[in-house]
N, CA, C and O atoms as a MOPAC input file, in Angstrom:
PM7 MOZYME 1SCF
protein

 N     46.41100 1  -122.02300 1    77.41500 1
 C     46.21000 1  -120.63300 1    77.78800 1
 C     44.78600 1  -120.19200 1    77.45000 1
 O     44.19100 1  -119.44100 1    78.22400 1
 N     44.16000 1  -120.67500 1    76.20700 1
 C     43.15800 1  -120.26200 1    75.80000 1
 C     41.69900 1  -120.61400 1    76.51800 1
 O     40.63800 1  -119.99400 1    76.44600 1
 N     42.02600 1  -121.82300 1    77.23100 1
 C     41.12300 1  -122.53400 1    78.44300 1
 C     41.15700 1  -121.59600 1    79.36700 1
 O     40.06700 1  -121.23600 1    79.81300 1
 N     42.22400 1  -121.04700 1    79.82200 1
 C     42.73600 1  -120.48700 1    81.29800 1
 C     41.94200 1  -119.20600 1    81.03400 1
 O     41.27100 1  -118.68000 1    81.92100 1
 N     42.02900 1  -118.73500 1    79.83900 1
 C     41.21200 1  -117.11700 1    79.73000 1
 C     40.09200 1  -117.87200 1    79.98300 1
 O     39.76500 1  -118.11000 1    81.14500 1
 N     39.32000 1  -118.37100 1    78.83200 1
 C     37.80500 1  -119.21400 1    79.00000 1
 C     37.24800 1  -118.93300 1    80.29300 1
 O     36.44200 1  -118.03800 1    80.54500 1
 N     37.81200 1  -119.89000 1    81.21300 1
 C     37.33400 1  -120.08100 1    82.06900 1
 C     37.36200 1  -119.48100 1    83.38700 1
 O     36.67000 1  -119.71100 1    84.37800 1
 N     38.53500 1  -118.46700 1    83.14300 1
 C     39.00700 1  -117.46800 1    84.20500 1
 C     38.37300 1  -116.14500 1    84.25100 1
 O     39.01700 1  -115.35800 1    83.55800 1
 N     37.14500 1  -115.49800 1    84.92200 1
 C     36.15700 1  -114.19700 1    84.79300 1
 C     36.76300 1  -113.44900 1    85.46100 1
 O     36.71000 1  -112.29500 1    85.03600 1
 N     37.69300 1  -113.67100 1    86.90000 1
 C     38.57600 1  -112.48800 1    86.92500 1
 C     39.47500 1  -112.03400 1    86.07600 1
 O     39.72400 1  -110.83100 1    86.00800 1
 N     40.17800 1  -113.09100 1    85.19300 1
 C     40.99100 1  -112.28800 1    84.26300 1
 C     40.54800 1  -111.78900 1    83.20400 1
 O     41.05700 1  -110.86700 1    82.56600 1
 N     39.21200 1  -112.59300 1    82.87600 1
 C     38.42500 1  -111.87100 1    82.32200 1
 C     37.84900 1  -110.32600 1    82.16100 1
 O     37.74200 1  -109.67400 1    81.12300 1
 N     37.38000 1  -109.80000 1    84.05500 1
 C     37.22300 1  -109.03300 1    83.89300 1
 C     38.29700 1  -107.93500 1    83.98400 1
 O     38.07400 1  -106.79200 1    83.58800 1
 N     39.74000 1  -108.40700 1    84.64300 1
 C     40.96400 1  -107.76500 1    84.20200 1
 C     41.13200 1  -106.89800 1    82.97900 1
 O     41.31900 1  -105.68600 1    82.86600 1
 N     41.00900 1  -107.89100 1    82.07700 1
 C     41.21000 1  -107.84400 1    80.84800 1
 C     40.96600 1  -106.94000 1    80.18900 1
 O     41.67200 1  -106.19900 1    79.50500 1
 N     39.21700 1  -107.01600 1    80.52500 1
 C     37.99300 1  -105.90500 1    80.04700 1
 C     38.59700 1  -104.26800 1    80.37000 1
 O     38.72900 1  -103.27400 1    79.65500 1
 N     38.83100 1  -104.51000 1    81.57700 1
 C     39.11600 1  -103.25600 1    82.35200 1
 C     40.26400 1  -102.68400 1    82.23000 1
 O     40.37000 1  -101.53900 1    82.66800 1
 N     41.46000 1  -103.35900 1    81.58100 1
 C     42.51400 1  -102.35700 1    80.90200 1
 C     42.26600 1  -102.66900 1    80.00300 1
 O     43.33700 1  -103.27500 1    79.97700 1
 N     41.63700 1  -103.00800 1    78.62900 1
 C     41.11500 1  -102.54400 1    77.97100 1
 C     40.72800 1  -101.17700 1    77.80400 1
 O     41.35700 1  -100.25900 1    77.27700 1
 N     39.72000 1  -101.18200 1    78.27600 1
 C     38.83000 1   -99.66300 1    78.31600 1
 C     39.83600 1   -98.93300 1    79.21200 1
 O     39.89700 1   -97.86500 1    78.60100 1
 N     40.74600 1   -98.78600 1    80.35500 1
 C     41.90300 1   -98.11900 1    80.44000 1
 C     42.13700 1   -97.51000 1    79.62000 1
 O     41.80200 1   -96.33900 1    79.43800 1
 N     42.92400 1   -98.36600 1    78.78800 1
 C     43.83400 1   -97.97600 1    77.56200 1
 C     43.10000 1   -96.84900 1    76.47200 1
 O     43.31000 1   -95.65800 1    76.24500 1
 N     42.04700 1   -97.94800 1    75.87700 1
 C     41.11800 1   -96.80500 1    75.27100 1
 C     40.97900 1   -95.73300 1    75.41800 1
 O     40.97400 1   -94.91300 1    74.49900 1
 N     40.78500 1   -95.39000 1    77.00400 1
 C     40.39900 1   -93.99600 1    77.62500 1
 C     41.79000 1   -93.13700 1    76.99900 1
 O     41.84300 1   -92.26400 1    76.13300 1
 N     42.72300 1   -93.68800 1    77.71200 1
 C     44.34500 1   -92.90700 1    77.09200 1
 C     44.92400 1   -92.97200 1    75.83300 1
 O     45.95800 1   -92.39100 1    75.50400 1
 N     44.29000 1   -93.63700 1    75.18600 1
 C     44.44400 1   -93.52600 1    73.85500 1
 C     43.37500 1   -92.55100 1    73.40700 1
 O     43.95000 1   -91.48000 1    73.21300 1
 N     42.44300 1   -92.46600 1    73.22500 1
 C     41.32500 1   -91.61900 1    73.04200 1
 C     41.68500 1   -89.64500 1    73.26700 1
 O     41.60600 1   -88.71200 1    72.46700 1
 N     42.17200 1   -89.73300 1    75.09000 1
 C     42.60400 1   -88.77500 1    75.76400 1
 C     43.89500 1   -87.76900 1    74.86400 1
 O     43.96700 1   -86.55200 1    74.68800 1
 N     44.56200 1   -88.60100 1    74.54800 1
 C     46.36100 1   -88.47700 1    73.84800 1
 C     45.93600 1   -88.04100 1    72.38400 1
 O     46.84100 1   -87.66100 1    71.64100 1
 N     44.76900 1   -88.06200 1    71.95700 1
 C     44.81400 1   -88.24100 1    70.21400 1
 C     43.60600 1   -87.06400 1    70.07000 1
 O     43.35600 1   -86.58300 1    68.96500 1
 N     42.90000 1   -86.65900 1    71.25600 1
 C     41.55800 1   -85.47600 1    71.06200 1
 C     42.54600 1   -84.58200 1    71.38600 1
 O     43.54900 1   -84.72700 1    72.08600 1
 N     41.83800 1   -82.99500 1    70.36800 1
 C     42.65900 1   -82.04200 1    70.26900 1
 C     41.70400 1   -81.27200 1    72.04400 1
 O     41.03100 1   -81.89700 1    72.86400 1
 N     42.05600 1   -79.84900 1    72.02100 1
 C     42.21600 1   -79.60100 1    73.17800 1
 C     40.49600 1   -78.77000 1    73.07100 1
 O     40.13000 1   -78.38000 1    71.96200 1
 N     39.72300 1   -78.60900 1    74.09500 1
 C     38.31900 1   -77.68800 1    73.58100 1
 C     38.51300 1   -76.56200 1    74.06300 1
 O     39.11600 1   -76.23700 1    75.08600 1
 N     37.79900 1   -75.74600 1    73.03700 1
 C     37.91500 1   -74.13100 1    72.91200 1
 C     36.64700 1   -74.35400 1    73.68300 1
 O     35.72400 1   -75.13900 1    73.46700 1
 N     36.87500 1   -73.24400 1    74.88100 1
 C     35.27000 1   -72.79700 1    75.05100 1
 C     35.68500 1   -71.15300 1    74.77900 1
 O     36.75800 1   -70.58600 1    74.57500 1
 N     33.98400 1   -70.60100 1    74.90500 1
 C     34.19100 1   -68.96300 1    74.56200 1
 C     34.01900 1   -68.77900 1    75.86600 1
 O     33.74500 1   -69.63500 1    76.70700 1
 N     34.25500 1   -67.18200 1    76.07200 1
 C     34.45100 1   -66.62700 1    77.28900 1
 C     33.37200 1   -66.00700 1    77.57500 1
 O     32.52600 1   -65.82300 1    76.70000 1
 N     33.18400 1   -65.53900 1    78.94100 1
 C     31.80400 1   -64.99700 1    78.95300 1
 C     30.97100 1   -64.13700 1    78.55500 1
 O     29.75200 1   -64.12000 1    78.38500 1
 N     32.23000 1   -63.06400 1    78.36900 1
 C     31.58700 1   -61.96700 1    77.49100 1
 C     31.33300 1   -62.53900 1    75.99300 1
 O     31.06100 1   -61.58700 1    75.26100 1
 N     31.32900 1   -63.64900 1    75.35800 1
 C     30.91200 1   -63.51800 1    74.48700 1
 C     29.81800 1   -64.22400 1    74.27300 1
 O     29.42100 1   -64.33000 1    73.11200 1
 N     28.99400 1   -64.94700 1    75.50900 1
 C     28.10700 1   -65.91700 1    75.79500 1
 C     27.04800 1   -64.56400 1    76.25800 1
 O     25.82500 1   -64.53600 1    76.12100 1
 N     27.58700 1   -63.90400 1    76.61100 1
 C     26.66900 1   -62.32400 1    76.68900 1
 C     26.33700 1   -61.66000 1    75.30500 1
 O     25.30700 1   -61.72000 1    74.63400 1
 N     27.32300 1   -61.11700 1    75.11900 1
 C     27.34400 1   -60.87600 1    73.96300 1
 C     25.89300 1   -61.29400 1    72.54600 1
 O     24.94500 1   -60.59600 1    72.18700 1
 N     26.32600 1   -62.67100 1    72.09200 1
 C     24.84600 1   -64.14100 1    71.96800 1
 C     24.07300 1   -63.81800 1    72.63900 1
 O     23.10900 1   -63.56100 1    71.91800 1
 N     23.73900 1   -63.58000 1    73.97100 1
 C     22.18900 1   -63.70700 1    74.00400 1
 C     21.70800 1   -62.24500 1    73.50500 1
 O     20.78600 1   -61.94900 1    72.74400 1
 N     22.50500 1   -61.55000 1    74.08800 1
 C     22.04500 1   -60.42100 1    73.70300 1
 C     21.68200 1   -59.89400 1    72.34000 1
 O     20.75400 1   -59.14700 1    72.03000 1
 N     22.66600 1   -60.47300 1    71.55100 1
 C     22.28300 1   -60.58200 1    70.25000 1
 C     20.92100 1   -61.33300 1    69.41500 1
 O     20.31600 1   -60.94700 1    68.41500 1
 N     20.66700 1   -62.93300 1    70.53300 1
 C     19.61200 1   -63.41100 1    70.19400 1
 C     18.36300 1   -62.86600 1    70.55100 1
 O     17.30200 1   -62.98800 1    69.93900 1
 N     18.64400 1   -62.08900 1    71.87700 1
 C     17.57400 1   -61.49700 1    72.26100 1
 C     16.61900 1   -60.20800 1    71.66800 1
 O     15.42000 1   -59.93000 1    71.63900 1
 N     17.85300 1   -59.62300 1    71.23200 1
 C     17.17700 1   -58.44900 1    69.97400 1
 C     16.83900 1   -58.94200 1    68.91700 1
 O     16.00100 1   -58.41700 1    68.18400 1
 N     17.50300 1   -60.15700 1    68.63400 1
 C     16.63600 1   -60.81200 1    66.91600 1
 C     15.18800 1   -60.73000 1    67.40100 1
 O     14.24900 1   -60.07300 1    66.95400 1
 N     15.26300 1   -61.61000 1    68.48300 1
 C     13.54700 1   -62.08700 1    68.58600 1
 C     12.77300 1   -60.98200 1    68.98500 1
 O     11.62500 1   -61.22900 1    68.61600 1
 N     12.81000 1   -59.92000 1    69.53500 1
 C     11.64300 1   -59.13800 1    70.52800 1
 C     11.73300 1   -58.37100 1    69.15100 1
 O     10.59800 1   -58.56000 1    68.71400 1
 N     12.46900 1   -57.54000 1    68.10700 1
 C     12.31000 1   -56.87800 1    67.77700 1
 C     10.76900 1   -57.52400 1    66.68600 1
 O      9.71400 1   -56.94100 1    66.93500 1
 N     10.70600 1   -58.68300 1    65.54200 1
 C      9.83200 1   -59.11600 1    65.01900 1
 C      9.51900 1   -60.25200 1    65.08200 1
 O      9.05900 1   -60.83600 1    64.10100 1
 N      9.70200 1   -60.86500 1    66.31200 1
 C      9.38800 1   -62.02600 1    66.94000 1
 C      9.83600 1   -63.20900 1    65.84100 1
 O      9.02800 1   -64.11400 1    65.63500 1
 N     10.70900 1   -63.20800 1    65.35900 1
 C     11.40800 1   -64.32300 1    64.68900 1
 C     13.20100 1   -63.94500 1    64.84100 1
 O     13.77500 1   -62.89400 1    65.12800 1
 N     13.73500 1   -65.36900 1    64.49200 1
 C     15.08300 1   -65.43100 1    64.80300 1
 C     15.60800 1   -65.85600 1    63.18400 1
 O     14.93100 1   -66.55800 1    62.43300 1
 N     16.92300 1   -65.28600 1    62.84000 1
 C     17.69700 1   -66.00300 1    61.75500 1
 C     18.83700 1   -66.41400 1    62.19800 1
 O     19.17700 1   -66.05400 1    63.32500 1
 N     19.73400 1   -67.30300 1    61.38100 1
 C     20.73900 1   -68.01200 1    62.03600 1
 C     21.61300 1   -67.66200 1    60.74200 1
 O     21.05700 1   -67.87300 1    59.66400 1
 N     22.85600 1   -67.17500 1    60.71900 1
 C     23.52500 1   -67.13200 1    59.93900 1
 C     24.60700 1   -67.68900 1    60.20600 1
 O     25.07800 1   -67.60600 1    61.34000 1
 N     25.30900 1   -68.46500 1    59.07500 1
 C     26.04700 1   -69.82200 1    58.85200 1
 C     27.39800 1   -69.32400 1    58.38600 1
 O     27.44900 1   -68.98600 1    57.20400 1
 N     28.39000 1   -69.23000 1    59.03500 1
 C     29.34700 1   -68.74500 1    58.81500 1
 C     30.74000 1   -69.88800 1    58.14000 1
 O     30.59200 1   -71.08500 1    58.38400 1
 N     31.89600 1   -69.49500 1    57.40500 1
 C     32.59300 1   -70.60000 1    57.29500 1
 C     33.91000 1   -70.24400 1    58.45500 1
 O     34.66500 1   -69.29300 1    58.65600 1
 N     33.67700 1   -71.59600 1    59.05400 1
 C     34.81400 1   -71.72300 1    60.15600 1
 C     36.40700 1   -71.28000 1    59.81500 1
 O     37.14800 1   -71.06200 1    60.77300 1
 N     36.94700 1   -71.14300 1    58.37600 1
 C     38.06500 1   -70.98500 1    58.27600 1
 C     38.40000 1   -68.70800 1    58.22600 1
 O     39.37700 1   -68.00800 1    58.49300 1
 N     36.97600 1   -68.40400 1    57.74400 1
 C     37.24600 1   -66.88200 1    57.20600 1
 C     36.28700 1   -65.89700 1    57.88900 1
 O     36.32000 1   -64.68400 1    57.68400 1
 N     35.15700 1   -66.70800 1    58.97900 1
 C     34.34400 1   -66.32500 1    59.20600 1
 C     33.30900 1   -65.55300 1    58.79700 1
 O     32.58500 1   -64.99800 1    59.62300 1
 N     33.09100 1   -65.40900 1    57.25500 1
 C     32.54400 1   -64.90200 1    56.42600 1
 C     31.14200 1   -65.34500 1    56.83100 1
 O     30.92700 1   -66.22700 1    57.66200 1
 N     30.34900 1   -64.76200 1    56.27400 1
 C     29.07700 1   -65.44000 1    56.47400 1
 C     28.37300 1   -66.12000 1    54.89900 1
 O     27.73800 1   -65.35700 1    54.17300 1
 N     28.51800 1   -67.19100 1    54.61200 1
 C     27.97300 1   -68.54400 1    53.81400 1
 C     26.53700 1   -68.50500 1    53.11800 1
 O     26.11800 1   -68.54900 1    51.96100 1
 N     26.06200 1   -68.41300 1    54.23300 1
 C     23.92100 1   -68.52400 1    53.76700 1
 C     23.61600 1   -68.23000 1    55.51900 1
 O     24.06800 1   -68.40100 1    56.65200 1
 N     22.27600 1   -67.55300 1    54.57800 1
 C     21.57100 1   -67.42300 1    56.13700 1
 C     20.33200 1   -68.76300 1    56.06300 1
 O     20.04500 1   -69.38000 1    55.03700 1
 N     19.59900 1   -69.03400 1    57.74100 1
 C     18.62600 1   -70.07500 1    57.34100 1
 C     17.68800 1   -69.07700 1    58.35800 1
 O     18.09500 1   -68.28900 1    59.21200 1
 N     16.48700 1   -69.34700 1    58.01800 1
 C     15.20000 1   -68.38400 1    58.17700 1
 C     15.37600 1   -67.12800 1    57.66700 1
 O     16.31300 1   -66.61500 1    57.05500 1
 N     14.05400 1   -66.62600 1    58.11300 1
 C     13.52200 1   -66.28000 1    59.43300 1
 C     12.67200 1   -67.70400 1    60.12600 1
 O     12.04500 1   -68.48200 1    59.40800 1
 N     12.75000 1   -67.81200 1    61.14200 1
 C     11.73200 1   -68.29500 1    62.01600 1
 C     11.05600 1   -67.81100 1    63.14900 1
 O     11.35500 1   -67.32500 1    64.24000 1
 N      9.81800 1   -68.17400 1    62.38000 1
 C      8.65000 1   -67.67800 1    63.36300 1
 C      8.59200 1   -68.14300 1    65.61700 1
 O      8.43700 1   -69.05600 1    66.42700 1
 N      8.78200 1   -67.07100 1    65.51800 1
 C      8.86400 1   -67.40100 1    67.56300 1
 C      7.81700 1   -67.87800 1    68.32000 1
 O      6.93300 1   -67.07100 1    68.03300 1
 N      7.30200 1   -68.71600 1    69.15400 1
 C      6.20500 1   -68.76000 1    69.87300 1
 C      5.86700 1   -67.10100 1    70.66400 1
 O      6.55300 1   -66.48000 1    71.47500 1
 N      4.40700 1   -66.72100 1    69.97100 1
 C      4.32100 1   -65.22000 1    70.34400 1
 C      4.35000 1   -65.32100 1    72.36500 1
 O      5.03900 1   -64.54800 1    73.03100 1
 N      3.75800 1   -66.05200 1    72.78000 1
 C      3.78200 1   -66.37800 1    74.12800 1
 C      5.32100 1   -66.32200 1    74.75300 1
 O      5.58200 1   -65.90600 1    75.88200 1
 N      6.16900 1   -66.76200 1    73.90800 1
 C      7.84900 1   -66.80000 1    74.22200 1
 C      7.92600 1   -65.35200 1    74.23600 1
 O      7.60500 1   -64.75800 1    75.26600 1
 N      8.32400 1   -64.70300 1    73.18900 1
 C      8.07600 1   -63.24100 1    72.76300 1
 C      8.05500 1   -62.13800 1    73.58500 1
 O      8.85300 1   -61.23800 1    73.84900 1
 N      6.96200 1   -62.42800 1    73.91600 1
 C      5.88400 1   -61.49800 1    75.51700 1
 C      6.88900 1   -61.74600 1    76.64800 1
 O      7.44300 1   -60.82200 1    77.24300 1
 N      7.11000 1   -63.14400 1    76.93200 1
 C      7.60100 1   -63.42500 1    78.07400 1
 C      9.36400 1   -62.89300 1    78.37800 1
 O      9.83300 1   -62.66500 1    79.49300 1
 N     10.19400 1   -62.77700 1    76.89900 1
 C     10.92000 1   -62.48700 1    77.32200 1
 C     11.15800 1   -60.48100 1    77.10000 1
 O     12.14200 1   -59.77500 1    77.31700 1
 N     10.07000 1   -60.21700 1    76.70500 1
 C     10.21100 1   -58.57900 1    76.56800 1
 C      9.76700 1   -58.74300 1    78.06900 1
 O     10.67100 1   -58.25900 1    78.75000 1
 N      8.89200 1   -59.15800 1    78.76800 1
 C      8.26800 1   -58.05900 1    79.99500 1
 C      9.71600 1   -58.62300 1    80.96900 1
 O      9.87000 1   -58.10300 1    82.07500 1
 N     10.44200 1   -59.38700 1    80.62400 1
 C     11.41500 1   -60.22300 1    81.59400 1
 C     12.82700 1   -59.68900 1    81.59100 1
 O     13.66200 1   -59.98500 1    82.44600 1
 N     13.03200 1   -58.89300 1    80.58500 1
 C     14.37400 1   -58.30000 1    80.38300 1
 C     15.13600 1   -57.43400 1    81.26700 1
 O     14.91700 1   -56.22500 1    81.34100 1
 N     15.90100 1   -57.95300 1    81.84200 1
 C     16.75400 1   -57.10300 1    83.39800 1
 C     17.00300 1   -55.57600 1    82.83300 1
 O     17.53500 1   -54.73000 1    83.55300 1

């Protein structure tokens, strides 16, 4: 039998190929399901990012914990490209 695989590349590539099948459905069966957010809250974010930055041209990111949503530590301020800055104040609908 062990010749017959050897030397056999269609069953070879059989082989390969439910293989990675399987994988896929095993993989598929065992990942939990993805949250996306909704749009209003992808609005919401920019809008929020957008007033961080125009107001003193830097952004902070605050780090929240996933279980209480508390907020953890903040990281910056960071400094904005002033050219970014400009571009999105004169650009704002």
């Amino acid at each position: 039998m062990r010749n017959f695989i050897h030397k056999n590349k269609n069953f070879k590539k059989g082989l390969k190929g439910g293989l990675t099948t399987l994988s896929l459905f095993v993989a598929l069966g065992v990942s939990q399901t993805a949250h996306a957010w909704k749009p209003t809250t992808h609005v919401y974010l920019a809008d929020y990012a957008y007033e961080d930055v125009v107001d003193d041209g830097q952004v902070t990111f605050d780090l929240l914990d996933p279980d209480t949503g508390e907020k953890v530590r903040t990281l910056g301020p960071y400094k904005v490209s002033p050219e970014l800055v400009e571009i999105l104040r004169k650009n704002r609908p």
